[in-house]
mmCIF file as Biopython writes it, N, C-alpha, C and O atoms, coordinates in Angstrom:
data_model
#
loop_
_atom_site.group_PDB
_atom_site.id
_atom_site.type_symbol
_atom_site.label_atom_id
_atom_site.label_alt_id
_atom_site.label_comp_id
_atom_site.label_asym_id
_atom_site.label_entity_id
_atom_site.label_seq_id
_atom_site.pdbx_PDB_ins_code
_atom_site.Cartn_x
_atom_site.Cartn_y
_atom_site.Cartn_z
_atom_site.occupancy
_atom_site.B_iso_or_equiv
_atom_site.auth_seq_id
_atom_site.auth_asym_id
_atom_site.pdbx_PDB_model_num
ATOM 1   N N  . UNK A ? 1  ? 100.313 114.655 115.578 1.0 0.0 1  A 1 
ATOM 2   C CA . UNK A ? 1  ? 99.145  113.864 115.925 1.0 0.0 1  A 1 
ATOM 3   C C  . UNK A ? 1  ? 98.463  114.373 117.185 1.0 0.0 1  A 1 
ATOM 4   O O  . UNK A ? 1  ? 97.237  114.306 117.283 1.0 0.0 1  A 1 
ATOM 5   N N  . UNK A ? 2  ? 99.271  114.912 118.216 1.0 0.0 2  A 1 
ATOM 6   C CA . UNK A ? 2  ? 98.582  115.627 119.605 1.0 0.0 2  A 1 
ATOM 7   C C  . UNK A ? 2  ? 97.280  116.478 119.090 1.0 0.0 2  A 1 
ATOM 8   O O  . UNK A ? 2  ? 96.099  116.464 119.436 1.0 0.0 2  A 1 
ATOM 9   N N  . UNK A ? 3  ? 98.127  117.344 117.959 1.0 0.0 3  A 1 
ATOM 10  C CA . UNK A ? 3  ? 96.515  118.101 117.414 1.0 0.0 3  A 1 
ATOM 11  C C  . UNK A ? 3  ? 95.384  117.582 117.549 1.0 0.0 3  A 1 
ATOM 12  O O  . UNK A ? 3  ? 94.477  117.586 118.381 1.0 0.0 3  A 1 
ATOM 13  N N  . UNK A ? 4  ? 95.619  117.105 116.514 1.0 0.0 4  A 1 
ATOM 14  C CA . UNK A ? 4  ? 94.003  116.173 116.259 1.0 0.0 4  A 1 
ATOM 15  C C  . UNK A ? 4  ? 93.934  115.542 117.272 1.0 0.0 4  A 1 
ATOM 16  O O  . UNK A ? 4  ? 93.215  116.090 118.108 1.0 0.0 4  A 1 
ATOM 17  N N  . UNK A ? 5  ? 94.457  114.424 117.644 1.0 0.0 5  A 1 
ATOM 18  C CA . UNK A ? 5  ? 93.616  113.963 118.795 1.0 0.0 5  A 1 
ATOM 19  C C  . UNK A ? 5  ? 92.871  114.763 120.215 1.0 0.0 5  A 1 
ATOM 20  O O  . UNK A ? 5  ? 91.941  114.440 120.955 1.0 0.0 5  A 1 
ATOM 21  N N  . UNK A ? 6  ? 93.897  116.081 120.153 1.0 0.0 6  A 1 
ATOM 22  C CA . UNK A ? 6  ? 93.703  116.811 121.091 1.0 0.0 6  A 1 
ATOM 23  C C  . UNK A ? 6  ? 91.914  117.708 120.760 1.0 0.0 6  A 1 
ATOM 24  O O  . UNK A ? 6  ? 91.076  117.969 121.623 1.0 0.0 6  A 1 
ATOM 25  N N  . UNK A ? 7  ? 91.840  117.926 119.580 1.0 0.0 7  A 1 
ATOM 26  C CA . UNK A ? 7  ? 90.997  118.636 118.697 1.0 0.0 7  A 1 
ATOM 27  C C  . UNK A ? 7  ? 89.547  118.031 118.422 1.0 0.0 7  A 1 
ATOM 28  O O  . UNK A ? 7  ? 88.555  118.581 117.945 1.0 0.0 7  A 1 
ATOM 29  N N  . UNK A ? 8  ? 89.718  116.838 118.833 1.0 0.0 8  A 1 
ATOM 30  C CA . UNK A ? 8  ? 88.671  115.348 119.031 1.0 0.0 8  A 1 
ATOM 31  C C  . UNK A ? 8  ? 88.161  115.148 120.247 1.0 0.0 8  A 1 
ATOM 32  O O  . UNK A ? 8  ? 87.171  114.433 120.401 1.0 0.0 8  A 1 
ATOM 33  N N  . UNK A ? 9  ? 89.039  116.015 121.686 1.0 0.0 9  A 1 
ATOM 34  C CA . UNK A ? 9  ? 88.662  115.289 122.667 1.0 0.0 9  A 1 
ATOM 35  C C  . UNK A ? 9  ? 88.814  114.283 122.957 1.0 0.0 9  A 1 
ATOM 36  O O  . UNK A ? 9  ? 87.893  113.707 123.537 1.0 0.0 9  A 1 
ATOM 37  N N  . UNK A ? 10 ? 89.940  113.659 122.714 1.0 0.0 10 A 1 
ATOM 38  C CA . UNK A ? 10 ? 90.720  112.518 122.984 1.0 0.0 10 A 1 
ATOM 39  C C  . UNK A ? 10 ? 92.136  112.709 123.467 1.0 0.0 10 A 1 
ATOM 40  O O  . UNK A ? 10 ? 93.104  113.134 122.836 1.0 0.0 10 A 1 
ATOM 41  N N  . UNK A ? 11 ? 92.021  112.158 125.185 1.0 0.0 11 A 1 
ATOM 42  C CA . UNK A ? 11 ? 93.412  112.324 125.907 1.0 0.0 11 A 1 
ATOM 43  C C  . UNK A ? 11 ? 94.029  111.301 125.263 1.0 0.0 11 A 1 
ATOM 44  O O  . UNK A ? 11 ? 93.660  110.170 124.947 1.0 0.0 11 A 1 
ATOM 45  N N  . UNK A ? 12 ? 94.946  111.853 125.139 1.0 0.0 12 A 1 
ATOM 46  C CA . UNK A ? 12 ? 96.550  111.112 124.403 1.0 0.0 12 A 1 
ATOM 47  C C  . UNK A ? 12 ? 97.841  111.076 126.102 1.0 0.0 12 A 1 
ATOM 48  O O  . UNK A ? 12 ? 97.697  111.908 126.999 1.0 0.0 12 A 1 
ATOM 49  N N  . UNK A ? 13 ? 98.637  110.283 126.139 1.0 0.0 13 A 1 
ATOM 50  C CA . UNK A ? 13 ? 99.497  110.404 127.079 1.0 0.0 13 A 1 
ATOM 51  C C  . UNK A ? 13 ? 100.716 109.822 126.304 1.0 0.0 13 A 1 
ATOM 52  O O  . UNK A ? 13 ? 100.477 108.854 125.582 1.0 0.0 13 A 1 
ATOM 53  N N  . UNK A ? 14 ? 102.239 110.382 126.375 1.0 0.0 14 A 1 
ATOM 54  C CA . UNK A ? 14 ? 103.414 109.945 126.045 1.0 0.0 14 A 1 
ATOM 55  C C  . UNK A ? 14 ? 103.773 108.313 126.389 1.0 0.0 14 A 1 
ATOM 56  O O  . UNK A ? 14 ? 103.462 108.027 127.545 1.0 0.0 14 A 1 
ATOM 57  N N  . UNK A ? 15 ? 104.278 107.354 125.727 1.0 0.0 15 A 1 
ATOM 58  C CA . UNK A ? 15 ? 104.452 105.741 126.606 1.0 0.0 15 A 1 
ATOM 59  C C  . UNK A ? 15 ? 105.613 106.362 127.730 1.0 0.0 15 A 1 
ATOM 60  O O  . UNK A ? 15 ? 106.397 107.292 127.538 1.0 0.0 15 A 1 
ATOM 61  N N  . UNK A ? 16 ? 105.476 105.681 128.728 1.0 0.0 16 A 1 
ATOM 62  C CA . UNK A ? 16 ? 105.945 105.683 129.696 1.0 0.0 16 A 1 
ATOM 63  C C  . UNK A ? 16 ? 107.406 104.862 129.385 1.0 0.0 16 A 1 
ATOM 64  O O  . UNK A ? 16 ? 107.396 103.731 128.900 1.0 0.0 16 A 1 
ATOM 65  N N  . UNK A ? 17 ? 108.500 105.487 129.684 1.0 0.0 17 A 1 
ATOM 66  C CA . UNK A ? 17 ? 109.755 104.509 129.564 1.0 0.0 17 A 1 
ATOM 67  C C  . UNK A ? 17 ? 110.211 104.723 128.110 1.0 0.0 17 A 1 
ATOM 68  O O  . UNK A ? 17 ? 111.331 105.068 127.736 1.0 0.0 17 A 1 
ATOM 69  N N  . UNK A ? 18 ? 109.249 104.483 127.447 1.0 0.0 18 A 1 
ATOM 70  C CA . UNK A ? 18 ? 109.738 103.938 125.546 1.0 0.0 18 A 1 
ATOM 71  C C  . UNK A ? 18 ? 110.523 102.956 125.686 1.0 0.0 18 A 1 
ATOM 72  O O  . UNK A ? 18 ? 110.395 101.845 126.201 1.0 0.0 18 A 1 
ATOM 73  N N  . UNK A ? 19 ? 111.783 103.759 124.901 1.0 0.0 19 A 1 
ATOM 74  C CA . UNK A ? 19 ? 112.750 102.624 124.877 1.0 0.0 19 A 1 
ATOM 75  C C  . UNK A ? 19 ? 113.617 102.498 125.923 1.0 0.0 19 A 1 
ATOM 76  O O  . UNK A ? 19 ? 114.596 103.164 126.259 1.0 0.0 19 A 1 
ATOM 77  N N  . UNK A ? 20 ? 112.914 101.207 126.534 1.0 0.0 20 A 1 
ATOM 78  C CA . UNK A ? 20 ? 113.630 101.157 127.867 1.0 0.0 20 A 1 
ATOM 79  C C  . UNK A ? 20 ? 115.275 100.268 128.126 1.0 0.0 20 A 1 
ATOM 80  O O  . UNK A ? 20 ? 115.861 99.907  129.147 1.0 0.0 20 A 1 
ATOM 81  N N  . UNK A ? 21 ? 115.619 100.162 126.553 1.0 0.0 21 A 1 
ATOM 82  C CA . UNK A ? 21 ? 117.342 100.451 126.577 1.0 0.0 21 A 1 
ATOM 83  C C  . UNK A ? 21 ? 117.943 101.248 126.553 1.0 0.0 21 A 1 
ATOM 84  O O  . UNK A ? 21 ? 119.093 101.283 126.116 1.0 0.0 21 A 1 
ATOM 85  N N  . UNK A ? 22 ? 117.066 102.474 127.213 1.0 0.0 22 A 1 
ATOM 86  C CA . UNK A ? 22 ? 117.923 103.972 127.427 1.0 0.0 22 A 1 
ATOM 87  C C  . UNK A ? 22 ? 117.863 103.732 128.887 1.0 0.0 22 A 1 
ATOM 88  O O  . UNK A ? 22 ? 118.973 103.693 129.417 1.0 0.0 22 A 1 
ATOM 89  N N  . UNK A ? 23 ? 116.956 103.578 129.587 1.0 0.0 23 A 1 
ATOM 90  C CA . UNK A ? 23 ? 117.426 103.324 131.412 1.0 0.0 23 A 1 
ATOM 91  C C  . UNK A ? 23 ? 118.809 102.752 131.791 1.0 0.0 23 A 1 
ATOM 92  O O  . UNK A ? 23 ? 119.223 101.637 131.474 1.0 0.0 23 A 1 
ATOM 93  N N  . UNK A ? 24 ? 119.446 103.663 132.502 1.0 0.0 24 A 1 
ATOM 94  C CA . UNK A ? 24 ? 120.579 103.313 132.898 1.0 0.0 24 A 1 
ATOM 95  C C  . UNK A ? 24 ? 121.088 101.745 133.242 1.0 0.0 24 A 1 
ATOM 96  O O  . UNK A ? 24 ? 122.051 101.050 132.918 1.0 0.0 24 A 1 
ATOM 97  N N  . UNK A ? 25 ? 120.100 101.614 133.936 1.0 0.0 25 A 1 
ATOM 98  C CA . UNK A ? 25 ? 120.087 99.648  134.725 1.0 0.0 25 A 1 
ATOM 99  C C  . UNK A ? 25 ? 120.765 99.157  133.141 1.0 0.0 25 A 1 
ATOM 100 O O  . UNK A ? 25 ? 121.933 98.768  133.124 1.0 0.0 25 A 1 
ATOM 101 N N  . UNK A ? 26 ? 119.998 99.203  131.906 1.0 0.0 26 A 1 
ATOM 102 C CA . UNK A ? 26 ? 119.968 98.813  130.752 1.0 0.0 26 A 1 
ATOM 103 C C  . UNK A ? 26 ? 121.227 98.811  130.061 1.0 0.0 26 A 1 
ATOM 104 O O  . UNK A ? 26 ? 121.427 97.896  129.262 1.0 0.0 26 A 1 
ATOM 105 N N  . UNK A ? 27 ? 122.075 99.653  130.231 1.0 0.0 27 A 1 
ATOM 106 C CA . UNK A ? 27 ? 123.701 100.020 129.479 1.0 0.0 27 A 1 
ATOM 107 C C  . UNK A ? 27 ? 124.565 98.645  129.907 1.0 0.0 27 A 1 
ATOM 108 O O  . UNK A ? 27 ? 125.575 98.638  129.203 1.0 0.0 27 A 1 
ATOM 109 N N  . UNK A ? 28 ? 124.550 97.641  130.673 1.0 0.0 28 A 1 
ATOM 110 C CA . UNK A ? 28 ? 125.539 96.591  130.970 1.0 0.0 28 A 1 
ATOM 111 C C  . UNK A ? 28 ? 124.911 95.227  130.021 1.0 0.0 28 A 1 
ATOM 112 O O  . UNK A ? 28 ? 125.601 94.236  129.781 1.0 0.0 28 A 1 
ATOM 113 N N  . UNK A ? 29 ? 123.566 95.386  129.576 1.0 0.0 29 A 1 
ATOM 114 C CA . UNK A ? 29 ? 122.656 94.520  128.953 1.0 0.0 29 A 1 
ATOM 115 C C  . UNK A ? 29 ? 122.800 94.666  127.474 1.0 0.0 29 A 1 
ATOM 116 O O  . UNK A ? 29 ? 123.008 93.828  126.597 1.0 0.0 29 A 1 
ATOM 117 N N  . UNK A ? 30 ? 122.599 96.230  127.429 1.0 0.0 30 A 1 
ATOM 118 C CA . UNK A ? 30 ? 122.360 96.391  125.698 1.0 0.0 30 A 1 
ATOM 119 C C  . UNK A ? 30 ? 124.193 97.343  125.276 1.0 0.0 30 A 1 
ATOM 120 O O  . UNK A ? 30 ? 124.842 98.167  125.920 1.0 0.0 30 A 1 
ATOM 121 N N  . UNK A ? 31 ? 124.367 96.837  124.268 1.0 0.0 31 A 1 
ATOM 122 C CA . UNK A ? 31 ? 125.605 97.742  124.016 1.0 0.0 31 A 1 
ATOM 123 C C  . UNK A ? 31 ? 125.277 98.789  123.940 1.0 0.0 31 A 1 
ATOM 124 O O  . UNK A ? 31 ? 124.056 98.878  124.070 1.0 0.0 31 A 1 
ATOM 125 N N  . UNK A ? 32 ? 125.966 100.084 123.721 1.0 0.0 32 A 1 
ATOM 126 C CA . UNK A ? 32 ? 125.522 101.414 123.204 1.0 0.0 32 A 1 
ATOM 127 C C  . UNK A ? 32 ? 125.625 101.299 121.620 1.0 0.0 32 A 1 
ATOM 128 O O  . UNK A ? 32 ? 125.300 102.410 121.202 1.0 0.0 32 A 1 
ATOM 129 N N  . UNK A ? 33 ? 125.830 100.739 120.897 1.0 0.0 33 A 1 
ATOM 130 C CA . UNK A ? 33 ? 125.965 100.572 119.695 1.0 0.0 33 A 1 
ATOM 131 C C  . UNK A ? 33 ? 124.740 100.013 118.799 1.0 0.0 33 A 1 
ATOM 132 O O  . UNK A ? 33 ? 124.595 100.332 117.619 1.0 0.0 33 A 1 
ATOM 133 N N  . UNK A ? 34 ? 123.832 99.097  119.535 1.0 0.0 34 A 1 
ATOM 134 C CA . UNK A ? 34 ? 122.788 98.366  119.250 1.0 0.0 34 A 1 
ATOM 135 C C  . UNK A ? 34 ? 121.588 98.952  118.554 1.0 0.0 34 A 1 
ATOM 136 O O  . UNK A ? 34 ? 120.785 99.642  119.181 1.0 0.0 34 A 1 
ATOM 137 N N  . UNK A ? 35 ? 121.472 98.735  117.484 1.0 0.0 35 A 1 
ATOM 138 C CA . UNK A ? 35 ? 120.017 99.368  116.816 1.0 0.0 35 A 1 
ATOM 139 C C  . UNK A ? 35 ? 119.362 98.714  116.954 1.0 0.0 35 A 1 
ATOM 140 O O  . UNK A ? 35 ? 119.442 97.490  116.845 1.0 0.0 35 A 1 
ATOM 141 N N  . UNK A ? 36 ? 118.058 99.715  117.393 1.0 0.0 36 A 1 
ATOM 142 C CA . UNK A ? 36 ? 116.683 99.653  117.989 1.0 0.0 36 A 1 
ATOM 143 C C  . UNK A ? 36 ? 115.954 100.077 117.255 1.0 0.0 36 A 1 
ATOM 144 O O  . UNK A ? 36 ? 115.259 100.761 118.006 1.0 0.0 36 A 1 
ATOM 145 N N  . UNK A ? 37 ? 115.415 100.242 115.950 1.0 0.0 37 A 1 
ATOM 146 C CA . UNK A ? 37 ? 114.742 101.120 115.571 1.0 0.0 37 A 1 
ATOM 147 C C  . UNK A ? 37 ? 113.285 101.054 115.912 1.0 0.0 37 A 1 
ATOM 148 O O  . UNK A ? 37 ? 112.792 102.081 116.378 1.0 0.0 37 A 1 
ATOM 149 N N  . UNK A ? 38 ? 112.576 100.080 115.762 1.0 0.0 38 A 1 
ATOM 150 C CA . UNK A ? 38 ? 111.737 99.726  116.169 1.0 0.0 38 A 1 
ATOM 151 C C  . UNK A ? 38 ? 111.152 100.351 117.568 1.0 0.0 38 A 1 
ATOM 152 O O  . UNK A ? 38 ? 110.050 100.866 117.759 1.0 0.0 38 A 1 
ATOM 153 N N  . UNK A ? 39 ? 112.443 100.106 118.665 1.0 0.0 39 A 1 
ATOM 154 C CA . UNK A ? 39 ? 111.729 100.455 120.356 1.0 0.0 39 A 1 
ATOM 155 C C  . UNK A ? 39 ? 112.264 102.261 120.103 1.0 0.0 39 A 1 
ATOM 156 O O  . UNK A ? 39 ? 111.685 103.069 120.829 1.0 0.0 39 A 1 
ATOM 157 N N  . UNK A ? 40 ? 113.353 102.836 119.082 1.0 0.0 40 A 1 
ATOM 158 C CA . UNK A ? 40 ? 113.306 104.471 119.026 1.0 0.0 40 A 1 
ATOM 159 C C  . UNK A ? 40 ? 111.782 105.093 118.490 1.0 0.0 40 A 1 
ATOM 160 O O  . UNK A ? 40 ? 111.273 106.135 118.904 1.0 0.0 40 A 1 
ATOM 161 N N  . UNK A ? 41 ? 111.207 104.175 117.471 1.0 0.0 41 A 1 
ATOM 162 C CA . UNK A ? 41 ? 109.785 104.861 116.922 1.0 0.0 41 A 1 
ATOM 163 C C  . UNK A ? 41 ? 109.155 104.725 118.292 1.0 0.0 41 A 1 
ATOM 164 O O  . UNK A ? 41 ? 108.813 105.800 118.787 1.0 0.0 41 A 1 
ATOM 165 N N  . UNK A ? 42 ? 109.011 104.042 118.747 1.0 0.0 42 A 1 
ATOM 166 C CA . UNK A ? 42 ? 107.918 103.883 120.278 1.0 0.0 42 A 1 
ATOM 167 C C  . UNK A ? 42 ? 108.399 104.956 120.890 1.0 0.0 42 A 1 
ATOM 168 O O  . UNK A ? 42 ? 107.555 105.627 121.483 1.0 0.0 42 A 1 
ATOM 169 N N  . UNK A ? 43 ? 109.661 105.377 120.934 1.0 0.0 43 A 1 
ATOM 170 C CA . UNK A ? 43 ? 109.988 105.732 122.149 1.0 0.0 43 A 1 
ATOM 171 C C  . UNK A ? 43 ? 109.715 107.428 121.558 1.0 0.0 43 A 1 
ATOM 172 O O  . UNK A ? 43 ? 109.365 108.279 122.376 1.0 0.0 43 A 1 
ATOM 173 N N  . UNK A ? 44 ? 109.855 107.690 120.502 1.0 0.0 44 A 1 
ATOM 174 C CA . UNK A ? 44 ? 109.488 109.155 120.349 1.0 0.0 44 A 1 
ATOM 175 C C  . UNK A ? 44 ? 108.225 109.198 119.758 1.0 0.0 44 A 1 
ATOM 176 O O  . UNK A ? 44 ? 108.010 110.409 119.715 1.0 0.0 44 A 1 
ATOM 177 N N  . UNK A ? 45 ? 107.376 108.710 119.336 1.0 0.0 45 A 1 
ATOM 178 C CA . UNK A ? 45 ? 106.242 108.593 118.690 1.0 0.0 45 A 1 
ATOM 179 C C  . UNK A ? 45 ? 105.245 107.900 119.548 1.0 0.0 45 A 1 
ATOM 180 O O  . UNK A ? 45 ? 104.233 108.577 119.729 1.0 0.0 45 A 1 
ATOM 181 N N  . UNK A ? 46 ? 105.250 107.007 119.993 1.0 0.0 46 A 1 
ATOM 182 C CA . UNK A ? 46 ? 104.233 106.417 121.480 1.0 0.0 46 A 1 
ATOM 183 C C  . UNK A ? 46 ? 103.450 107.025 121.751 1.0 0.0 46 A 1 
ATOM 184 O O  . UNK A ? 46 ? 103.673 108.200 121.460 1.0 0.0 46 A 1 
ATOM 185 N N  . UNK A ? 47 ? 101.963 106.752 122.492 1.0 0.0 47 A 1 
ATOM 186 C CA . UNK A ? 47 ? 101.377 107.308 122.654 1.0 0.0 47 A 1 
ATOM 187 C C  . UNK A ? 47 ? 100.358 105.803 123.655 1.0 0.0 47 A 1 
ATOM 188 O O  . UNK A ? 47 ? 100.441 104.576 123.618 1.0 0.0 47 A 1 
ATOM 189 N N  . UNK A ? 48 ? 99.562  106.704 124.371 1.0 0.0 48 A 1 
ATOM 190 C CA . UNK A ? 48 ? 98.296  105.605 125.301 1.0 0.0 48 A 1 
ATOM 191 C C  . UNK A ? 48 ? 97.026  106.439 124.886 1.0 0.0 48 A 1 
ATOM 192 O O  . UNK A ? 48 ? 96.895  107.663 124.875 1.0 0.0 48 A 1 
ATOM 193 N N  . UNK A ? 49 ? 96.222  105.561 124.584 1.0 0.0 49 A 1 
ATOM 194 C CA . UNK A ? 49 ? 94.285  106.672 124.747 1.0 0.0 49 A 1 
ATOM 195 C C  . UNK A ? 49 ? 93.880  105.621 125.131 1.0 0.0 49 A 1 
ATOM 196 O O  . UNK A ? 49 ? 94.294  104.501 124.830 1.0 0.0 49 A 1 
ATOM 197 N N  . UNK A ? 50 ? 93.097  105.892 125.776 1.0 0.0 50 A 1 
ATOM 198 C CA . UNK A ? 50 ? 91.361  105.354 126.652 1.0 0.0 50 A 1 
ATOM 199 C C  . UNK A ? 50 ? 91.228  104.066 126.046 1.0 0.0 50 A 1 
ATOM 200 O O  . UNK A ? 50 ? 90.856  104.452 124.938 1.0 0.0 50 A 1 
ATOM 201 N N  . UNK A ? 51 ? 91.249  103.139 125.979 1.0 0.0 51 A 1 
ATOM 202 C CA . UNK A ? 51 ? 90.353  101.564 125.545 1.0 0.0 51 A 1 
ATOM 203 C C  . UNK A ? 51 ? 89.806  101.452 126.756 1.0 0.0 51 A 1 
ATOM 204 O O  . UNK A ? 51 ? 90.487  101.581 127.773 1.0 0.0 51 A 1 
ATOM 205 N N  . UNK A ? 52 ? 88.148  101.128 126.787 1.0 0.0 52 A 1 
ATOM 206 C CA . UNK A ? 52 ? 87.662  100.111 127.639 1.0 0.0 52 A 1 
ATOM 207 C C  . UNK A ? 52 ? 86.286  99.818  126.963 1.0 0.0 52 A 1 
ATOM 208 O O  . UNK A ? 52 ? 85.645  100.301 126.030 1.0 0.0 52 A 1 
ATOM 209 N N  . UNK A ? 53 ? 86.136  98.865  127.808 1.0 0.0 53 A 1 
ATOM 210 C CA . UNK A ? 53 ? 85.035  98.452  126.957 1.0 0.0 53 A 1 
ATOM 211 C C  . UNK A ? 53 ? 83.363  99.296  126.945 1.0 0.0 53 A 1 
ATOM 212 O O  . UNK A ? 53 ? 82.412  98.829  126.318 1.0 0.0 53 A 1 
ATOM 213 N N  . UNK A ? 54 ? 83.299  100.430 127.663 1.0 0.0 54 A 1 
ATOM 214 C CA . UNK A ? 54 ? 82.253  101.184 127.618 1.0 0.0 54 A 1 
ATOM 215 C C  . UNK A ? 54 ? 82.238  102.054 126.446 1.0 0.0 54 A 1 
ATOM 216 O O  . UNK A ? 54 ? 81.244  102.768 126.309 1.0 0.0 54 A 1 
ATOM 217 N N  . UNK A ? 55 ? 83.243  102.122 125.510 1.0 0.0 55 A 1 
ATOM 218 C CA . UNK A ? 55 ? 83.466  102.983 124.622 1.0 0.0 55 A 1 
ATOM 219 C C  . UNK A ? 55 ? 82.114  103.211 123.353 1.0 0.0 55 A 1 
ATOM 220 O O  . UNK A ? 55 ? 81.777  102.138 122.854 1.0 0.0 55 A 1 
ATOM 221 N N  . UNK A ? 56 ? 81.635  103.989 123.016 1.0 0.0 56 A 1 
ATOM 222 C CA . UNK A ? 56 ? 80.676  104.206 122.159 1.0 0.0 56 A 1 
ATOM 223 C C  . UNK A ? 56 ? 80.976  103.938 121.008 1.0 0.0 56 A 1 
ATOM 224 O O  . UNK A ? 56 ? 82.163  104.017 120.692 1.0 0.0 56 A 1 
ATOM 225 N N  . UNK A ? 57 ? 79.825  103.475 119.879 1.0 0.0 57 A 1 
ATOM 226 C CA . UNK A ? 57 ? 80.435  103.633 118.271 1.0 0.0 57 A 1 
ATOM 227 C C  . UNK A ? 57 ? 80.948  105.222 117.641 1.0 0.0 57 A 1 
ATOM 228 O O  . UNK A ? 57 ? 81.873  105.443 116.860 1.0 0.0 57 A 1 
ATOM 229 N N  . UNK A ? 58 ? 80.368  105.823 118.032 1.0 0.0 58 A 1 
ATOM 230 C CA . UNK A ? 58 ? 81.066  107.596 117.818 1.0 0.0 58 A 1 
ATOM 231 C C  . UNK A ? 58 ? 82.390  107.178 118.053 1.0 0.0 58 A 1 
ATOM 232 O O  . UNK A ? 58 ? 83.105  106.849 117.106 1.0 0.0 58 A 1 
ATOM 233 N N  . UNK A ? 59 ? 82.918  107.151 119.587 1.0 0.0 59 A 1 
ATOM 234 C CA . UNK A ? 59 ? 84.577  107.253 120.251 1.0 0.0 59 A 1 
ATOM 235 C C  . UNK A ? 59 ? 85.190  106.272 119.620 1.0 0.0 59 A 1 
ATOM 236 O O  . UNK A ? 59 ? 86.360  106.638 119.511 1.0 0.0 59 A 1 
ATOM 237 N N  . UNK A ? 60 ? 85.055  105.183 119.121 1.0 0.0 60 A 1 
ATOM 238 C CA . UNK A ? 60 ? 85.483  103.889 118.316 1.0 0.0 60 A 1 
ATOM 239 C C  . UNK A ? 60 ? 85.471  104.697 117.080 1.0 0.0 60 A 1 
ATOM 240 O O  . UNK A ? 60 ? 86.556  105.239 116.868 1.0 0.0 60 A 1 
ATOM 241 N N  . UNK A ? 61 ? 84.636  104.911 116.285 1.0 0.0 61 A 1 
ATOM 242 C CA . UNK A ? 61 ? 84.946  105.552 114.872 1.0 0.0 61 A 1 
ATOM 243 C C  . UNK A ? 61 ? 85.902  106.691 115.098 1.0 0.0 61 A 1 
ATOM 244 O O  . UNK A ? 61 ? 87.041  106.526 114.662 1.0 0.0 61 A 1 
ATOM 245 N N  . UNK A ? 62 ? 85.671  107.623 115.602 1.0 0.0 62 A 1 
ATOM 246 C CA . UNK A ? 62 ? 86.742  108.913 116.036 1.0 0.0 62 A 1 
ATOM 247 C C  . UNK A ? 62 ? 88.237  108.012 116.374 1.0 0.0 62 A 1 
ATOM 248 O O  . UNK A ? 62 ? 89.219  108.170 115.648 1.0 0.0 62 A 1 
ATOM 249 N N  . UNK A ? 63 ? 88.251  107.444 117.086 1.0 0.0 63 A 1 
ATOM 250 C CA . UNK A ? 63 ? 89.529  106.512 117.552 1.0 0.0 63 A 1 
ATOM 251 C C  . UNK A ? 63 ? 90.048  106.211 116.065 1.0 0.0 63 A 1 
ATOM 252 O O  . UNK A ? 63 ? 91.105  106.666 115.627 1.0 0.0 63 A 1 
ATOM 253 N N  . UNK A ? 64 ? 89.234  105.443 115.393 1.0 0.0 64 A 1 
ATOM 254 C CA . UNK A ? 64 ? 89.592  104.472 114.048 1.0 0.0 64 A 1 
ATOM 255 C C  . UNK A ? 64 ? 90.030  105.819 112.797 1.0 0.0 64 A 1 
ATOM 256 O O  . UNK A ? 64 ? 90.936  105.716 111.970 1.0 0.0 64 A 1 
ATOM 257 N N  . UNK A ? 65 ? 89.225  106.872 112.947 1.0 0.0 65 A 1 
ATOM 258 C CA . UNK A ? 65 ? 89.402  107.871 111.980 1.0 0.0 65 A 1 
ATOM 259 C C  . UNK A ? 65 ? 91.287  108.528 112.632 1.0 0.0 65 A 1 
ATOM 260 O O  . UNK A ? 65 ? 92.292  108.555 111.922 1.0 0.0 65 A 1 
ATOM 261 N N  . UNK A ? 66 ? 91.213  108.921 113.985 1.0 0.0 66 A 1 
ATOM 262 C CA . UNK A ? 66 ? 92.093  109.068 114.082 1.0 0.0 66 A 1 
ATOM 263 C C  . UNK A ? 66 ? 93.497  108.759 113.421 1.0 0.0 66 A 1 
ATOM 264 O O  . UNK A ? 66 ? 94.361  109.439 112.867 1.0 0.0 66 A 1 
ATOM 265 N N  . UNK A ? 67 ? 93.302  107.196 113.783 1.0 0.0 67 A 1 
ATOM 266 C CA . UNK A ? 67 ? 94.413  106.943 113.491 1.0 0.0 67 A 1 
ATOM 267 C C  . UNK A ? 67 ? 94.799  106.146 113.122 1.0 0.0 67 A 1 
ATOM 268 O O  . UNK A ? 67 ? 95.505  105.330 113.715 1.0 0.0 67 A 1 
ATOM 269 N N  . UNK A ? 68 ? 94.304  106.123 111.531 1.0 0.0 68 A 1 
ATOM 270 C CA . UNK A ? 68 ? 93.808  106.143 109.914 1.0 0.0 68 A 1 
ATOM 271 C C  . UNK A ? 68 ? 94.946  107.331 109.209 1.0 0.0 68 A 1 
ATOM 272 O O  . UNK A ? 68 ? 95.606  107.181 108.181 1.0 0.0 68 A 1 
ATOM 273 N N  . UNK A ? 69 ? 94.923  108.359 110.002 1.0 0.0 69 A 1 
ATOM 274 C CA . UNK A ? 69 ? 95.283  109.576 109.498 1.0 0.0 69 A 1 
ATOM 275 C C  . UNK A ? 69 ? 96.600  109.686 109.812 1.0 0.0 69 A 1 
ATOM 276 O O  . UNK A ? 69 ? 97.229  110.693 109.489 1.0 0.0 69 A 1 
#
């Protein structure tokens, strides 16, 4: 997905943390055994782009085409 978005002119950034039952603090809270699948897709697949509200109908459709795909 970096491609294209990259290929669009659209900054993409990794989520920060993901799954934040991998932070150490986190191991006395969560077992090591515990499935996450849900916070593992975030955590390797995640991603942040641009929302605000100045955004154009072009960057909104490009956004929506994006990631559609």
């Amino acid at each position: 997905y970096r491609v294209e978005f990259e290929a669009a002119g659209v900054e993409i950034r990794p989520v920060i943390a993901g799954d934040i039952t991998r932070q150490p603090f986190y191991r006395r809270y969560v077992p090591e055994s515990a499935e996450r699948p849900v916070a593992r897709l975030v955590h390797t697949n995640g991603f942040y782009f641009g929302n605000n509200p100045d955004l154009t109908e072009d960057e909104l459709t490009t956004l929506c085409d994006l990631l559609g795909e």
